[in-house]
C-alpha positions as CSV (number, residue, x, y, z in Angstrom):
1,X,0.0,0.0,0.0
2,X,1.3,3.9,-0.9
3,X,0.1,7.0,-1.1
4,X,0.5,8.3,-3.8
5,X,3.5,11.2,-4.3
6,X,2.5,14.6,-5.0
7,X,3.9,16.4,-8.0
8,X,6.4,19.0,-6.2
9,X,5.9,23.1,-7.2
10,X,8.3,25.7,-5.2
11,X,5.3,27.5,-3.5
12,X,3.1,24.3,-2.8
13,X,-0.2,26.4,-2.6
14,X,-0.8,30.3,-3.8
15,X,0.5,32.6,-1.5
16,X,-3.1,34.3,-2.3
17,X,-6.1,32.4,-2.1
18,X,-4.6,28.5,-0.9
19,X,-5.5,27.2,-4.6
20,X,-2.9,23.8,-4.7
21,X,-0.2,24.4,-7.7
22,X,1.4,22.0,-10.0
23,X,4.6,22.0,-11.0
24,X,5.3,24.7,-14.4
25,X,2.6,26.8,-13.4
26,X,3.4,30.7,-13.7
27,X,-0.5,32.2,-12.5
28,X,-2.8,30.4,-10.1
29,X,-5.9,29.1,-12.0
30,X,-7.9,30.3,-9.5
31,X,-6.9,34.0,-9.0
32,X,-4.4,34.7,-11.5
33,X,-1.7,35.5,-8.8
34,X,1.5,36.3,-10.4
35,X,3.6,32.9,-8.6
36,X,7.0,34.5,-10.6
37,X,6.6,37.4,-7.4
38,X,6.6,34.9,-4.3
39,X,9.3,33.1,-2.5
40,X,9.2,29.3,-2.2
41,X,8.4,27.9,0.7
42,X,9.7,24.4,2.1
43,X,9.1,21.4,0.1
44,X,6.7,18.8,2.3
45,X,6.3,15.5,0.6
46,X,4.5,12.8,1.3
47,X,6.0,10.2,3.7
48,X,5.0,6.6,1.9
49,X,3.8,3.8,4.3
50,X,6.6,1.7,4.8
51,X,6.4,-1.9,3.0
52,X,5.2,-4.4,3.6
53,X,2.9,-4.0,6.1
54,X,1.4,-6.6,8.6
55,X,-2.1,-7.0,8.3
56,X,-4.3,-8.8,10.7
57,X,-6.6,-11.3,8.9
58,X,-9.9,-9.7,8.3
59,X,-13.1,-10.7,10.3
60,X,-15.5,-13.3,8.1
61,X,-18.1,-11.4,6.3
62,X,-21.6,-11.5,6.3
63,X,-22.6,-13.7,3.1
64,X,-25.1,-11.1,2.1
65,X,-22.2,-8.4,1.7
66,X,-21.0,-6.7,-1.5
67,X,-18.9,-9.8,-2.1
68,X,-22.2,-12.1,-3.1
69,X,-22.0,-12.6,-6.8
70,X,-25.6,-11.9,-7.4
71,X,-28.3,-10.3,-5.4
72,X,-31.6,-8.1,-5.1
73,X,-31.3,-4.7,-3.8
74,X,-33.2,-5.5,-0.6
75,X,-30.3,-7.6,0.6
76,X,-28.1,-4.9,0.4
77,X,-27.1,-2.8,3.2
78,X,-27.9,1.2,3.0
79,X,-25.9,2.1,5.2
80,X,-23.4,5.1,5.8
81,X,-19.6,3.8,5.0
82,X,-18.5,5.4,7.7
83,X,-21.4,4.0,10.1
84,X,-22.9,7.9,10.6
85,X,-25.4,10.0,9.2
86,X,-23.8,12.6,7.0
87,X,-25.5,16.2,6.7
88,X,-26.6,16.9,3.4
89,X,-27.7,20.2,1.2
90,X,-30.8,19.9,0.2
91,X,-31.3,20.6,-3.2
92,X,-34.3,21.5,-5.5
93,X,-35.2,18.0,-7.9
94,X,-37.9,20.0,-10.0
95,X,-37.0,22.4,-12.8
96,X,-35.8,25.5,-10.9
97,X,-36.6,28.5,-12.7
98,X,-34.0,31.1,-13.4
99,X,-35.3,34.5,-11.7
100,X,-34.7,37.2,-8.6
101,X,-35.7,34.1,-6.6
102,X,-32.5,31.8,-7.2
103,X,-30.6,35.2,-7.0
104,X,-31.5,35.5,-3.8
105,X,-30.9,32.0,-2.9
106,X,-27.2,32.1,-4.2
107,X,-26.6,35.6,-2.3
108,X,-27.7,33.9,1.3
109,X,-25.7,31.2,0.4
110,X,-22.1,32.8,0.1
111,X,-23.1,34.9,3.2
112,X,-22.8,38.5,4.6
113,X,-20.8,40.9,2.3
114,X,-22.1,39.2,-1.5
115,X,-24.3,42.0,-1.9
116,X,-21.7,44.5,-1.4
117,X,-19.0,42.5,-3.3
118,X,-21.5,42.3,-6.3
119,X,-22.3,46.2,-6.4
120,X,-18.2,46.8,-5.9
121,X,-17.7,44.7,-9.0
122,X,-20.4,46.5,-11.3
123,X,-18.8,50.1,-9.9
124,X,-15.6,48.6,-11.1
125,X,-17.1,47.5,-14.5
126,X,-16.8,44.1,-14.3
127,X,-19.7,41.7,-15.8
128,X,-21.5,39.6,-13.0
129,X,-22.6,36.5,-14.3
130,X,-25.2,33.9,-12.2
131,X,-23.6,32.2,-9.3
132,X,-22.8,29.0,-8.7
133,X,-26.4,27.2,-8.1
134,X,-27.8,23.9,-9.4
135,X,-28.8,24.6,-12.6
136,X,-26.0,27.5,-13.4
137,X,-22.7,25.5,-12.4
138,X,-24.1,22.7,-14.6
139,X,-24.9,25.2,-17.9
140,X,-22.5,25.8,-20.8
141,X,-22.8,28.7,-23.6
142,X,-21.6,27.7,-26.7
143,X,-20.6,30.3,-29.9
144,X,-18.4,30.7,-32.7
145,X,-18.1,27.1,-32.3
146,X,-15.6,26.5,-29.3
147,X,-16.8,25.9,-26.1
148,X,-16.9,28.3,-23.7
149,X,-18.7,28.7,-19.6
150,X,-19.7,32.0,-17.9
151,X,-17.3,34.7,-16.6
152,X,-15.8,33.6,-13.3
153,X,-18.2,35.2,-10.5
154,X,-15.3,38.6,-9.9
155,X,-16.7,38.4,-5.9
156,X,-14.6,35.7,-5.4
157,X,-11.7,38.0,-5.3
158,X,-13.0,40.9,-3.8
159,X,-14.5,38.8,-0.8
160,X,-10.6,37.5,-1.1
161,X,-9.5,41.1,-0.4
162,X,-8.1,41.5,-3.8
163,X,-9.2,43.9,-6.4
164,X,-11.8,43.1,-9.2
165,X,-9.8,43.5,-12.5
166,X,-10.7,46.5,-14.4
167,X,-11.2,47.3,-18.0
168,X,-8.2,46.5,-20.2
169,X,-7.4,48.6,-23.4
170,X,-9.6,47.7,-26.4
171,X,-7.9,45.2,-28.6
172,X,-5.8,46.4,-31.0
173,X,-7.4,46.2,-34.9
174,X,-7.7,42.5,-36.6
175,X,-6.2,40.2,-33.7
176,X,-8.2,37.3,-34.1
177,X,-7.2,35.6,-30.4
178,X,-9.9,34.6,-28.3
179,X,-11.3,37.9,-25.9
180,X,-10.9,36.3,-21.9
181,X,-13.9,35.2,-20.1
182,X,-13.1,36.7,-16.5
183,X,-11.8,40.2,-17.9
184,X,-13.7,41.0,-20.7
185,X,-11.2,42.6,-22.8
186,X,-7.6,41.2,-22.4
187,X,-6.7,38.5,-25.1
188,X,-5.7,34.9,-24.5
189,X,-2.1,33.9,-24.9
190,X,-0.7,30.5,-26.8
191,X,-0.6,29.2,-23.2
192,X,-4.2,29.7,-22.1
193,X,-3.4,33.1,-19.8
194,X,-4.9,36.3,-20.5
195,X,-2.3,38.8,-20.9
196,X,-4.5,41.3,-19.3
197,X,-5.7,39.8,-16.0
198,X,-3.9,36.5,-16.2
199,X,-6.7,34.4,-15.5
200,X,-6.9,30.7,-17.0
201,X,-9.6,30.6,-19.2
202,X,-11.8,27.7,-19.3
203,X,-11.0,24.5,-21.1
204,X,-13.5,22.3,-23.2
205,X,-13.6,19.5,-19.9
206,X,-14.3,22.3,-18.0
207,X,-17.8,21.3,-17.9
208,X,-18.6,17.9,-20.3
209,X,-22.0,16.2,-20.6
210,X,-23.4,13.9,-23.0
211,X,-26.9,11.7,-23.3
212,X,-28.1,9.0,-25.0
213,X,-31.2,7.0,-24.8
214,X,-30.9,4.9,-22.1
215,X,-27.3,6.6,-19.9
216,X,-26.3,10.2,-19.6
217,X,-23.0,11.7,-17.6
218,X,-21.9,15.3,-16.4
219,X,-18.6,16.3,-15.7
220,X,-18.0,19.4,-14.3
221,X,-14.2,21.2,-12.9
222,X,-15.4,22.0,-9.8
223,X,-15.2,25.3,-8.1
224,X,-11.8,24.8,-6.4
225,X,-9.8,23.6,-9.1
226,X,-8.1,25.2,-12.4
227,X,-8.6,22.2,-14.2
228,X,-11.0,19.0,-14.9
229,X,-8.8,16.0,-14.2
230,X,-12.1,13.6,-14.3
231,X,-13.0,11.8,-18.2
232,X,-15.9,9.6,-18.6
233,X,-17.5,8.1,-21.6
234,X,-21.1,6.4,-22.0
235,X,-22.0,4.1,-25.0
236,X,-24.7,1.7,-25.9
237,X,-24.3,-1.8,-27.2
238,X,-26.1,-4.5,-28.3
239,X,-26.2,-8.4,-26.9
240,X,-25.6,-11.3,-28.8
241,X,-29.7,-12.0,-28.6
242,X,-30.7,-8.7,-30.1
243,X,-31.6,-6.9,-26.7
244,X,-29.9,-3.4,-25.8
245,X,-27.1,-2.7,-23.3
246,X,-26.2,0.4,-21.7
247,X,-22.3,1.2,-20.1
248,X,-20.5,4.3,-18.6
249,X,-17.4,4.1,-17.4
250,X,-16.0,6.8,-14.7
251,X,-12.3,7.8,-13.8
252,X,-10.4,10.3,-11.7
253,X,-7.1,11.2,-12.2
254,X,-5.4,11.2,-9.2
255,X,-4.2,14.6,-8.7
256,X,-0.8,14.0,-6.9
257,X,0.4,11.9,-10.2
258,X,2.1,13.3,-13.5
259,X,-0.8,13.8,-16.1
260,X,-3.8,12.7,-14.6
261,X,-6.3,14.4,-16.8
262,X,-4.4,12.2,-19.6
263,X,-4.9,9.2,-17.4
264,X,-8.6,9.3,-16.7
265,X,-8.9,10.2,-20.5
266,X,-6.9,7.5,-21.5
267,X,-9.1,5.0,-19.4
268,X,-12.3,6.1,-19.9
269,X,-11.9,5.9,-23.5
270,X,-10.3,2.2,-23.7
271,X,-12.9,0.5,-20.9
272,X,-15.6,1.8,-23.0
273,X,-14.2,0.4,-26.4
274,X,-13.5,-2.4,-24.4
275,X,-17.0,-3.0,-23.7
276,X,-18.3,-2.0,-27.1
277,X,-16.4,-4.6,-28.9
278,X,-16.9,-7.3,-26.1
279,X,-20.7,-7.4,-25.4
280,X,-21.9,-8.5,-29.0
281,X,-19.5,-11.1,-29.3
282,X,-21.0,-12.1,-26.2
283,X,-18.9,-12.2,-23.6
284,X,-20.6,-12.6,-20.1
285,X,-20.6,-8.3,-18.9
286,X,-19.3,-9.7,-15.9
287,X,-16.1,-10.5,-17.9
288,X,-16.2,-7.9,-20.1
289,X,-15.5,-5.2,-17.5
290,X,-13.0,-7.3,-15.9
291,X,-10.9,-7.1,-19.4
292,X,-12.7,-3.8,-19.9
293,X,-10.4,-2.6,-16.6
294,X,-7.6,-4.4,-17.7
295,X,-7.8,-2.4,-21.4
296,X,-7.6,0.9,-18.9
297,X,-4.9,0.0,-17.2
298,X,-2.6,-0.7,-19.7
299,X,-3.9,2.9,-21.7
300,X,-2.7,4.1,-18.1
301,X,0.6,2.2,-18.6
302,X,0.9,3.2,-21.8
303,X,1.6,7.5,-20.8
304,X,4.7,6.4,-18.0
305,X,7.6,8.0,-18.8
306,X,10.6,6.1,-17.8
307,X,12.9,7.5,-15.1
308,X,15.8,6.1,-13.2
309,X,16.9,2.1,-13.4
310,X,16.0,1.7,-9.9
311,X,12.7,3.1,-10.6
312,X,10.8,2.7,-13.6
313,X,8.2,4.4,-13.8
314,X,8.3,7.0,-10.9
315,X,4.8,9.1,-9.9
316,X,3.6,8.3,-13.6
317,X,0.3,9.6,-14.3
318,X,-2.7,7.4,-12.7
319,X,-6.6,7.7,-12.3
320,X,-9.2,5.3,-10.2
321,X,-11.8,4.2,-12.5
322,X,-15.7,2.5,-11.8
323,X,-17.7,1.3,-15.1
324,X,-21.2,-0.3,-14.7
325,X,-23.6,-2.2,-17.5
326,X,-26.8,-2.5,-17.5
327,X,-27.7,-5.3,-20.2
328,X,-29.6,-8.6,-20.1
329,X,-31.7,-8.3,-17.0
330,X,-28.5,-8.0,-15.1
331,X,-26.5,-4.6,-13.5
332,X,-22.6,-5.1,-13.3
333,X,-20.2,-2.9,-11.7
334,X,-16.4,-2.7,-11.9
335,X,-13.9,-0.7,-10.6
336,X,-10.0,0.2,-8.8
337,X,-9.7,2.9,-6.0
338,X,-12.4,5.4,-4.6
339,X,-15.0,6.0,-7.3
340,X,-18.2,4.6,-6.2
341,X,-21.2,3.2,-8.1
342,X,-24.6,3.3,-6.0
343,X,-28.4,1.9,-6.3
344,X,-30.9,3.5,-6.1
345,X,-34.7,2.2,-6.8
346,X,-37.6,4.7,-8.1
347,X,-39.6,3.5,-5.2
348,X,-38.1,5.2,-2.4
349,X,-39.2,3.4,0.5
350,X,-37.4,0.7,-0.8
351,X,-33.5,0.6,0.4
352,X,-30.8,2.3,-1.7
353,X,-27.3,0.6,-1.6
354,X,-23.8,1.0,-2.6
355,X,-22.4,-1.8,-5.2
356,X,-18.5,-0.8,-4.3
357,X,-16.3,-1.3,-2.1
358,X,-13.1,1.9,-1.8
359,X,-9.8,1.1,-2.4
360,X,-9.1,3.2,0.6
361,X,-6.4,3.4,3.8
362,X,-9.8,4.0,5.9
363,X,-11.5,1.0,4.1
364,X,-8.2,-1.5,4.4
365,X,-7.9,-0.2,8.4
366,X,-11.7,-1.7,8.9
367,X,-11.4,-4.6,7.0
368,X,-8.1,-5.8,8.6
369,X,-10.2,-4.9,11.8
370,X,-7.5,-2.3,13.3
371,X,-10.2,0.4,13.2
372,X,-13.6,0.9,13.4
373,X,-15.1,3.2,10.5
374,X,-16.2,6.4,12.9
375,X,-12.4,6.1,13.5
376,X,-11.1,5.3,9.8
377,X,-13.0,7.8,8.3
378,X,-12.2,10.4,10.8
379,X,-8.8,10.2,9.9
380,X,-6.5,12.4,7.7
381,X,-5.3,9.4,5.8
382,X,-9.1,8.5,5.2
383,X,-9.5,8.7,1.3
384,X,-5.3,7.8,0.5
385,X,-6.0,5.1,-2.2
386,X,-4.2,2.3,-2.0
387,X,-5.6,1.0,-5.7
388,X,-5.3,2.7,-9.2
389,X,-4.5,2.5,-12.6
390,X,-0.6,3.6,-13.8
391,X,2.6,2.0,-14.3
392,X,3.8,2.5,-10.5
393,X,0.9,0.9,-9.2
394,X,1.1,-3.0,-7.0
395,X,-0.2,-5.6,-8.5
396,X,-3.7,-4.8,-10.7
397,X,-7.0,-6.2,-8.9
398,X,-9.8,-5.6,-10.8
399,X,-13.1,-5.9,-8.6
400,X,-16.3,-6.8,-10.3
401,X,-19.6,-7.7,-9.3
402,X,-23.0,-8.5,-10.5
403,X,-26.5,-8.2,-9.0
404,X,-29.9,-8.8,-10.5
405,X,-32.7,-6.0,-9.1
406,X,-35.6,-7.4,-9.1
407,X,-37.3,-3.5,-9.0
408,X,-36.7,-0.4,-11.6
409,X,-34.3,2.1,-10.2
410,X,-31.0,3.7,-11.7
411,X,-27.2,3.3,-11.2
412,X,-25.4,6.7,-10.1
413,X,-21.8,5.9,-11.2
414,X,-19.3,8.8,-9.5
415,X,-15.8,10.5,-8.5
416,X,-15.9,11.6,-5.3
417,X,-16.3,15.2,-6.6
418,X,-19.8,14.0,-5.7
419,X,-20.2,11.2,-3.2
420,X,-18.0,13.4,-0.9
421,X,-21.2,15.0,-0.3
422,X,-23.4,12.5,-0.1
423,X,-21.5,9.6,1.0
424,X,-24.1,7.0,2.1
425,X,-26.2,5.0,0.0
426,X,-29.1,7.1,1.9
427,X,-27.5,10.9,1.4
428,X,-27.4,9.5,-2.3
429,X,-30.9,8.2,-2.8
430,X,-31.9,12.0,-1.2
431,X,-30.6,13.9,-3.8
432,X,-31.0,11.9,-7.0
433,X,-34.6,13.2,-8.5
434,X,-37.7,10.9,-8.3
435,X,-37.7,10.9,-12.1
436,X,-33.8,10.2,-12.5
437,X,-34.8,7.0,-14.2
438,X,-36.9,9.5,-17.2
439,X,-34.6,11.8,-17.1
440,X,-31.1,10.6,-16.7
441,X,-29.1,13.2,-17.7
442,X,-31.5,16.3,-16.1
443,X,-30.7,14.3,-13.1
444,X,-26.6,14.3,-13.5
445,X,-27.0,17.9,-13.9
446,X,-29.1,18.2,-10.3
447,X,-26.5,16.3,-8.8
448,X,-23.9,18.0,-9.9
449,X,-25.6,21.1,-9.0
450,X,-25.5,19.4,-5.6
451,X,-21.8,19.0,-5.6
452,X,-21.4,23.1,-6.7
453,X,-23.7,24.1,-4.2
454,X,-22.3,22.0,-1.2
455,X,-18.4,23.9,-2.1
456,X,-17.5,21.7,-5.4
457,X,-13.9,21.5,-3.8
458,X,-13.3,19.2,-6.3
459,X,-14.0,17.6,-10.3
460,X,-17.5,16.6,-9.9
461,X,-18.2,13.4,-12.5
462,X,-21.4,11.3,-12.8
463,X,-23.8,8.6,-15.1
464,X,-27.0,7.8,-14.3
465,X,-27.7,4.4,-15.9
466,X,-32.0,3.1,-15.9
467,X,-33.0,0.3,-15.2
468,X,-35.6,-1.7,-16.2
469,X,-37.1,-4.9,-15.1
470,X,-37.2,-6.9,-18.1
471,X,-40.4,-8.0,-18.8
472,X,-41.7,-11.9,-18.3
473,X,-39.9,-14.0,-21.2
474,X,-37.2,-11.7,-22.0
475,X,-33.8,-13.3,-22.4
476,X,-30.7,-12.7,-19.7
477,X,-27.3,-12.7,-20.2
């Protein structure tokens, strides 16, 4: 078991607002602070558990855990992973209409001193665009034909104590380059920087989502972060037999690696062809996302750099991944690391559950029985993984499972951009709209509206998959 080393930058975090830097970045991407202008401050890595370690043989486990091949929903457990109720937002699951009245809402929720910060930012000339609620921080504008979000919210920085940036000059005559988001008049640079205001302008992953007729996925950056470092990719297939089949596959790139927005790219995309080219030939989709995993890992491989003889491949870029099918009567989940797939039925009062298990320190301390999970979870070293996909990683253990629902529901497949705030399978089945199953992707977009509103401190990815109980007669895989 490791945790994973973090890419080293001088300064660690900006001197300004705390955003995390990575190594070769010249202006934060959250405030445009100038990094050139402060001194470095001491380098802290990460201290690596020492190998091997020792474990205590687990307790026996309940035969209707996670680890039964096949089961019904109501054997599951719904219960909290770390054995606690978790507070939760709650958030609107109706369409909620733009107007004065979600205006208001965002301004009570960033607290005293919005109001002000909003009318100090229109004296200084600066555009105000929505806030970050439900439907907003899940909404992209598209023109020209490039993709494009709204104007950072300028309040940020003056709650901050910094200064809203002010007009620039008007751009000179027949330069062609891309006019920045946050500023308004400065132009973008070959490196993505306006020269005016030096904020990072937004990148095409920034905000992702895509539907189709029976799964749907969101991905959005997150609030915190200068950069989406989660990749997903939803397809649909067909059986051997003629009947449909629905996959999404889910990856974060684990930020403390070389590359991880390459990584989750790189495995997203080969798990799903993976599975598109393995399900009509019909391979049993329990198999198929156990070779679908394997496919990702070695796309993972694939970007390591080689370093030193005595180390390979050192810190090469790596992501977590989670994939489920729906197909055949039959719901299949795979995965390595912390990204979580959950259940949850369109009859409420029936229990949710969670399908996976984290590749966790917190989860390896309770099932070697050293901890409890109030006392896991409640450490610092909770969510360290101790599985994912790159070249530097121990031995590959794909985990895979299969249940059959005998009741219609959907499949929220996630990063923990999301389940962070709404961890147990209960928190989950609170926030995921009644008519998820209808709707799939008007759903993603509530719950990553969810994520945005609770602090979106990090990439926010999900795919809500239906399903439906075949009817009487239909074949199974």
């Amino acid at each position: 078991m490791s945790l994973k080393p973090k890419a080293p930058h001088p300064l660690g975090t900006c001197p300004e607002c705390a955003e995390p830097l990575e190594s070769g970045d010249r202006f934060c991407g959250a405030c445009g602070y100038d990094l050139s202008a402060a001194s470095p401050v001491p380098d802290r890595p990460t201290v690596p558990i020492p190998l091997p370690v020792d474990w205590p043989e687990p307790p026996p486990r309940d035969p209707a855990s996670l680890t039964t091949a096949t089961q019904h929903p109501g054997e599951l457990p719904g219960t909290d992973s770390g054995g606690r109720d978790l507070p939760t937002i709650p958030v609107r699951t109706d369409e909620v209409p733009a107007g004065p009245g979600a205006s208001a809402e965002a301004g009570a929720a960033e607290g005293p001193g919005a109001s002000a910060g909003t009318d100090a930012a229109a004296e200084a000339g600066v555009p105000t665009g929505p806030g970050p609620s439900a439907e907003a921080g899940v909404s992209a504008e598209e023109g020209d034909g490039d993709f494009t979000l709204p104007a950072p919210d300028p309040r940020a920085a003056l709650r901050a104590g910094g200064q809203a940036p002010a007009a620039g000059p008007a751009a000179a005559p027949g330069d062609a380059r891309k006019v920045c988001v946050a500023c308004r008049a400065g132009r973008v640079d070959r490196d993505g920087y306006c020269e005016h205001c030096g904020h990072a302008q937004p990148r095409e992953r920034d905000h992702m989502e895509e539907e189709l007729s029976s799964v749907a996925a969101v991905s959005d950056r997150g609030l915190r972060h200068h950069r989406n470092e989660d990749s997903f990719a939803v397809a649909s297939a067909s059986l051997p037999d003629g009947s449909p089949a629905a996959l999404a596959v889910v990856c974060d790139g684990v930020s403390s690696a070389t590359r991880p927005d390459e990584a989750s790219s790189a495995a997203a995309s080969a798990a799903s062809a993976a599975l598109v080219a393995a399900l009509p030939r019909g391979t049993h989709p329990q198999q198929a996302m156990h070779e679908a995993i394997v496919a990702a890992a070695e796309a993972v491989n694939a970007l390591a750099e080689p370093t030193t003889a005595d180390r390979e491949h050192q810190n090469a870029p790596a992501c977590t991944i989670v994939g489920s099918i729906v197909a055949g009567g039959l719901l299949v989940v795979g995965w390595v690391g912390d990204s979580r797939a959950y259940w949850v039925p369109d009859d409420r009062t029936s229990p949710p559950a969670r399908l996976t298990e984290d590749d966790s320190w917190a989860a390896q301390m309770v099932a070697a029985g050293l901890m409890n999970e109030a006392q896991a979870y409640a450490d610092e070293r909770a969510h360290a993984i101790t599985g994912w996909l790159g070249a530097d990683s121990y031995e590959l253990e794909p985990h895979t499972a299969a249940f059959k629902p005998d009741r219609a529901g959907v499949v929220v497949v996630c990063t923990d951009g999301l389940w962070n705030y709404a961890e147990g399978a209960e928190d989950m089945a609170r926030v995921v709209p009644p008519d998820a199953s209808a709707r799939p992707l008007h759903g993603a977009q509530v719950l990553v509206g969810h994520a945005l509103d609770g602090g979106g401190h990090d990439n926010i990815t999900v795919a809500l998959l239906p399903f439906a109980v075949p009817s009487p007669g239909a074949g199974s895989a």
